[in-house]
C-alpha positions, -999 to 999 in steps of 0.1 A, spaced: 17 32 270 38 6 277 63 -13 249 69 -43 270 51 -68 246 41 -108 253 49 -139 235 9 -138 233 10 -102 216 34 -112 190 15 -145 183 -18 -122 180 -4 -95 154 16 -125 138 -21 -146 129 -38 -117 121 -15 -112 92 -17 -152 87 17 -154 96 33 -190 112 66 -179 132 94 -199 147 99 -195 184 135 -176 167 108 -153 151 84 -148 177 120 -136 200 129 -116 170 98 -99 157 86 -91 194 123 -72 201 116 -53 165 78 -44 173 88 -31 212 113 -11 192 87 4 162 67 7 199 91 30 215 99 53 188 59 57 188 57 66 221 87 86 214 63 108 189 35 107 218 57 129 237 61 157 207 45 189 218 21 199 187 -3 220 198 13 253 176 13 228 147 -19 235 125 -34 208 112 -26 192 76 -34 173 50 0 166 39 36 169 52 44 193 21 25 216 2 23 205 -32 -2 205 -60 -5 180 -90 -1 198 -122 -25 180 -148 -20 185 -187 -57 200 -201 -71 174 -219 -68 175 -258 -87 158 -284 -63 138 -306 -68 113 -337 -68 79 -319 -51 45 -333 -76 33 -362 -98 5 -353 -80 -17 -386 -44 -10 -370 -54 -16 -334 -72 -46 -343 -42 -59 -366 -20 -75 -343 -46 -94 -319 -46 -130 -322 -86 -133 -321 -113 -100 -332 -146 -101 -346 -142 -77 -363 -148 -49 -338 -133 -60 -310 -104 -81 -290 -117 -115 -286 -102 -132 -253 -108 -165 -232 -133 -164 -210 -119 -166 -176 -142 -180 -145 
């Protein structure tokens, strides 16, 4: 693959993330991309065929908490502070 990118390729990458570059920029980000570019290429060369496939880089598992019914906030209380209810429930502006 080659790194070796064009004013054209940075301007490409550069609208389709609706950005507007100075020709300062264009210099700049195209240097920095060829780098990212290399390193890739870099990767490419990696032997990994002895590397089984993963899902992730570590193995690690989420430890959840069971879930435990607890005595929630009363209604009154939760209610108490809002600037608006009707009684049952937060009143807010509509926003469209």
């Amino acid at each position: 693959m080659s790194t070796q990118l064009s004013e054209d390729d940075v301007l490409k990458v550069a609208s389709l993330s609706r950005l507007k570059l100075s020709e300062t920029e264009v210099h700049t980000l195209g240097k920095q991309m060829e780098s990212v570019l290399k390193y890739i290429d870099m990767l490419n060369e990696l032997d990994t065929k002895s590397i089984e496939p993963m899902a992730h880089a570590i193995e690690i598992s989420n430890i959840f908490r069971n879930d435990q019914l607890q005595e929630s906030l009363p209604r009154d209380k939760a209610l108490s502070n809002a600037p608006q209810t009707d009684g049952n429930y937060f009143l807010v502006p509509a926003i469209l």
